[in-house]
C-alpha positions as CSV (number, residue, x, y, z in Angstrom):
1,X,214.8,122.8,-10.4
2,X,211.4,124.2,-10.7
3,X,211.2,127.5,-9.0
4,X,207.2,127.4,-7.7
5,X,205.5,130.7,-7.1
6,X,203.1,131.7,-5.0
7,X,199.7,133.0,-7.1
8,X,198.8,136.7,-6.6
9,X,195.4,136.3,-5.0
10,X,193.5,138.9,-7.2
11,X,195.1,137.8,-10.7
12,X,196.4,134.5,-10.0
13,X,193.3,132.6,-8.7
14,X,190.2,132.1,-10.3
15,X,187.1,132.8,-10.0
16,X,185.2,129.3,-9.7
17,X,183.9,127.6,-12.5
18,X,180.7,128.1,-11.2
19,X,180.3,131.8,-10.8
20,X,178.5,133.8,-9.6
21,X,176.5,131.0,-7.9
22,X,179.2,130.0,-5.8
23,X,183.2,132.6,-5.8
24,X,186.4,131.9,-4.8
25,X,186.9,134.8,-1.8
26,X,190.2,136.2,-0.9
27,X,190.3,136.7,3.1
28,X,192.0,139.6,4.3
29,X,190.6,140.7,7.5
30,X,188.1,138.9,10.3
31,X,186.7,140.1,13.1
32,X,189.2,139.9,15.5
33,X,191.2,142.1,13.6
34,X,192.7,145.1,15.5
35,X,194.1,146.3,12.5
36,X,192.9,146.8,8.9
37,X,194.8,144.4,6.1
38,X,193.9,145.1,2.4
39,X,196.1,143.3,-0.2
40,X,198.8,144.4,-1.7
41,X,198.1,145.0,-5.7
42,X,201.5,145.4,-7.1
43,X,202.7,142.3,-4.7
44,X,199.8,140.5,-3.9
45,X,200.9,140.3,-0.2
46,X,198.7,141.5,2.5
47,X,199.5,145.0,3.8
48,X,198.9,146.5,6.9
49,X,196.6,149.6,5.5
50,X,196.0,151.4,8.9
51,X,195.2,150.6,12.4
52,X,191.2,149.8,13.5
53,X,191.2,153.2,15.9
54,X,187.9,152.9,17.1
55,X,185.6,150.3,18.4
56,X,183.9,149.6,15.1
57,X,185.5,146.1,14.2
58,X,183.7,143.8,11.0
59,X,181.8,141.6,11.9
60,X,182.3,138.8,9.8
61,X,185.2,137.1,7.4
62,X,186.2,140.2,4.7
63,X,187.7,140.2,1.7
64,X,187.6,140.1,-2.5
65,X,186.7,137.8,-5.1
66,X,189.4,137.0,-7.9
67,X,189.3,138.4,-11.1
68,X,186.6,141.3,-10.4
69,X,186.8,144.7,-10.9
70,X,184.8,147.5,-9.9
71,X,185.0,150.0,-13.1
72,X,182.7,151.3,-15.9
73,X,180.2,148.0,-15.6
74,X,179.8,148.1,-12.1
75,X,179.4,152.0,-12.2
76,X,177.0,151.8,-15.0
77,X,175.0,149.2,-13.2
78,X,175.3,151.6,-10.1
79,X,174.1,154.5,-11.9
80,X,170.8,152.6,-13.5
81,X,169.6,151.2,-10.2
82,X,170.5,154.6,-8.0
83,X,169.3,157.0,-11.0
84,X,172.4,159.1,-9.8
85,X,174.7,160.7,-12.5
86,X,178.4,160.7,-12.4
87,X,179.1,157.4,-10.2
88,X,182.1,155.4,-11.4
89,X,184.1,152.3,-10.2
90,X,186.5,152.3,-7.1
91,X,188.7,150.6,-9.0
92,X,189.0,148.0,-6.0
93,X,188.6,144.4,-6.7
94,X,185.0,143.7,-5.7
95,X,184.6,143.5,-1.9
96,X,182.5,140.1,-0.2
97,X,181.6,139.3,3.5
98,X,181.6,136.1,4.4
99,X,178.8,134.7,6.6
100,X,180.2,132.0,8.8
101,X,179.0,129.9,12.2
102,X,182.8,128.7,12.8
103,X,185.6,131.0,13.4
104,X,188.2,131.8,11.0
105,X,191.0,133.0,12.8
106,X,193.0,134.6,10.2
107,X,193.4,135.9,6.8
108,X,195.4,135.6,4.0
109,X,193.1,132.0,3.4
110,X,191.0,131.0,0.3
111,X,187.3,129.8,1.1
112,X,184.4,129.1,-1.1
113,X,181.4,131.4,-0.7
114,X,177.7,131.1,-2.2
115,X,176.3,135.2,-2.6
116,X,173.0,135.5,-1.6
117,X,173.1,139.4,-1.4
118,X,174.9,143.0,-1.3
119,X,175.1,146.1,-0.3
120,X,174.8,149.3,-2.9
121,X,177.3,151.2,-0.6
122,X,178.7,154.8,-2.5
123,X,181.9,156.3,-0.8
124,X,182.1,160.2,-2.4
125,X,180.3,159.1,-6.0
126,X,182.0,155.7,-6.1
127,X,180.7,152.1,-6.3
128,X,182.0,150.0,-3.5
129,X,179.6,147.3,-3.6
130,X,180.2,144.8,-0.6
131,X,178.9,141.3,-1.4
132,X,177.4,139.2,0.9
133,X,177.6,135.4,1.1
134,X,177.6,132.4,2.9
135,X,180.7,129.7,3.5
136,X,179.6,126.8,1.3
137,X,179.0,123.6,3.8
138,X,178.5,126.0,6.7
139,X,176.9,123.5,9.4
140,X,174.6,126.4,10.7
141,X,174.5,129.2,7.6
142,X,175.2,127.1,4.3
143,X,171.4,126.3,3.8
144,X,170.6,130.3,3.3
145,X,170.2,130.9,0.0
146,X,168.6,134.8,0.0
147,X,169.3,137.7,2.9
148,X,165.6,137.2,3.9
149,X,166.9,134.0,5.6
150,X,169.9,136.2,7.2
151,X,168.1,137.2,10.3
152,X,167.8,141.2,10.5
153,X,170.2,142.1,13.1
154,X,173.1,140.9,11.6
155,X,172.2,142.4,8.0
156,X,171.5,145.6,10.1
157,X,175.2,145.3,12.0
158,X,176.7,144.9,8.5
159,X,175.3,147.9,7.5
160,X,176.3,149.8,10.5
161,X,179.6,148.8,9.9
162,X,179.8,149.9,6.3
163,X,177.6,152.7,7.2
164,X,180.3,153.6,9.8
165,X,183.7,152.5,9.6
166,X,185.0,155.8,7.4
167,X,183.9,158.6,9.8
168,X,186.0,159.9,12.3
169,X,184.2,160.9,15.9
170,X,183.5,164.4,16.7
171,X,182.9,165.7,13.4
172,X,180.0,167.5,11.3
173,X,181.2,166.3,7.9
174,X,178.5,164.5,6.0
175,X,178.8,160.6,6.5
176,X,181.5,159.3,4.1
177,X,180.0,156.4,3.2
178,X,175.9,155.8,1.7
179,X,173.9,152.6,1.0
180,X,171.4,153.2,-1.5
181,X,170.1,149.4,-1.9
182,X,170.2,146.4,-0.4
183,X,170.1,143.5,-2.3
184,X,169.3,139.6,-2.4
185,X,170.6,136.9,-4.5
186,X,169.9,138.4,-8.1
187,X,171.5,141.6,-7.6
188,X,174.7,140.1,-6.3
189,X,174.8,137.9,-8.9
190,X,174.4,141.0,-11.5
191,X,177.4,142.8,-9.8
192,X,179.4,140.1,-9.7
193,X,178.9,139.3,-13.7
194,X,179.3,142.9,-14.3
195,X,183.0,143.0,-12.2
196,X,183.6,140.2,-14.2
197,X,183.2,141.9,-17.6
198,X,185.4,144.7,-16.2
199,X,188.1,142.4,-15.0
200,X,188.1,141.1,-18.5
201,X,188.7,144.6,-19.8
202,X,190.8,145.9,-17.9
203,X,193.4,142.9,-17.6
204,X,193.1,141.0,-20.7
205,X,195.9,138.9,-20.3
């Protein structure tokens, strides 16, 4: 008998043959989510990574793209459009928002997502770059093609969540989290290549 397993969502699934135009995205949390999943790397289950304590939920479909990585490229890329010294990779499979009319109502899922933008978010010197993107077919969103057709309060909610969703209450620490840039279509595709390159580095195989 032919024992079938399961593919580990960050190794196991591809890309898309037609990246970065349009990536495969690996769902892990949505916005009904009381608690934050992030997958598991060694298992390639989803985890349950801590509890959502305050009020500050995401607001749309979250998740990673296969076979990225965010290491020396994506630092280097970091560091020429910031002019900041010192920044390197999280080390994190690279991070995409999904823009979506209908309601997904889990994660774990598989969808197919066309980038038209990103965030330049830094968390303490790192590159955590959060792509955003529209679900291909979308009835409402799957004409946008650039964030200047994403109307301005939602790109400004996703920033305030970014922005946000690291700091405790009641504290004078700095803000954990930065965005230096935002970005439209080009500069997500030019993350996405260069996650690409250090996926191909880093896990040759």
């Amino acid at each position: 008998m032919t024992i079938r397993l399961q593919a580990h969502p960050w190794h196991g699934i591809p890309i898309g043959p037609d990246a970065p135009m349009v990536v495969n995205a690996f769902i892990e949390i949505v916005p009904t989510d009381t608690v934050k999943y992030e997958i598991d790397k060694a298992s390639g289950h989803l985890k349950l990574d801590r509890p959502q304590q305050f009020s500050n939920v995401c607001p749309a479909p979250y998740g990673f793209v296969p076979h990225t990585w965010c290491e020396r490229r994506v630092a280097a890329l970091a560091i020429e459009r910031t002019g900041r010294a010192g920044i390197v990779g999280d080390g994190d499979p690279l991070d995409v928002c999904v823009l979506t009319e209908r309601p997904i109502t889990h994660g774990a899922l598989l969808v197919r997502a066309r980038p038209i933008g990103g965030l330049r978010l830094l968390d303490r010197g790192e590159a955590d770059d959060k792509i955003l993107a529209v679900l291909v077919d979308d009835p409402a969103f799957g004409a946008w093609r650039e964030l200047t057709d994403v109307p301005r309060p939602l790109v400004d909610r996703l920033r305030h969540y970014f922005l946000t969703y690291k700091d405790l209450p009641d504290t004078t620490a700095p803000r954990r989290c930065e965005i230096s840039e935002v970005y439209g279509a080009t500069g997500a595709h030019d993350v996405i290549r260069a996650a690409m390159a250090d996926y191909a580095s880093g896990f040759p195989d």
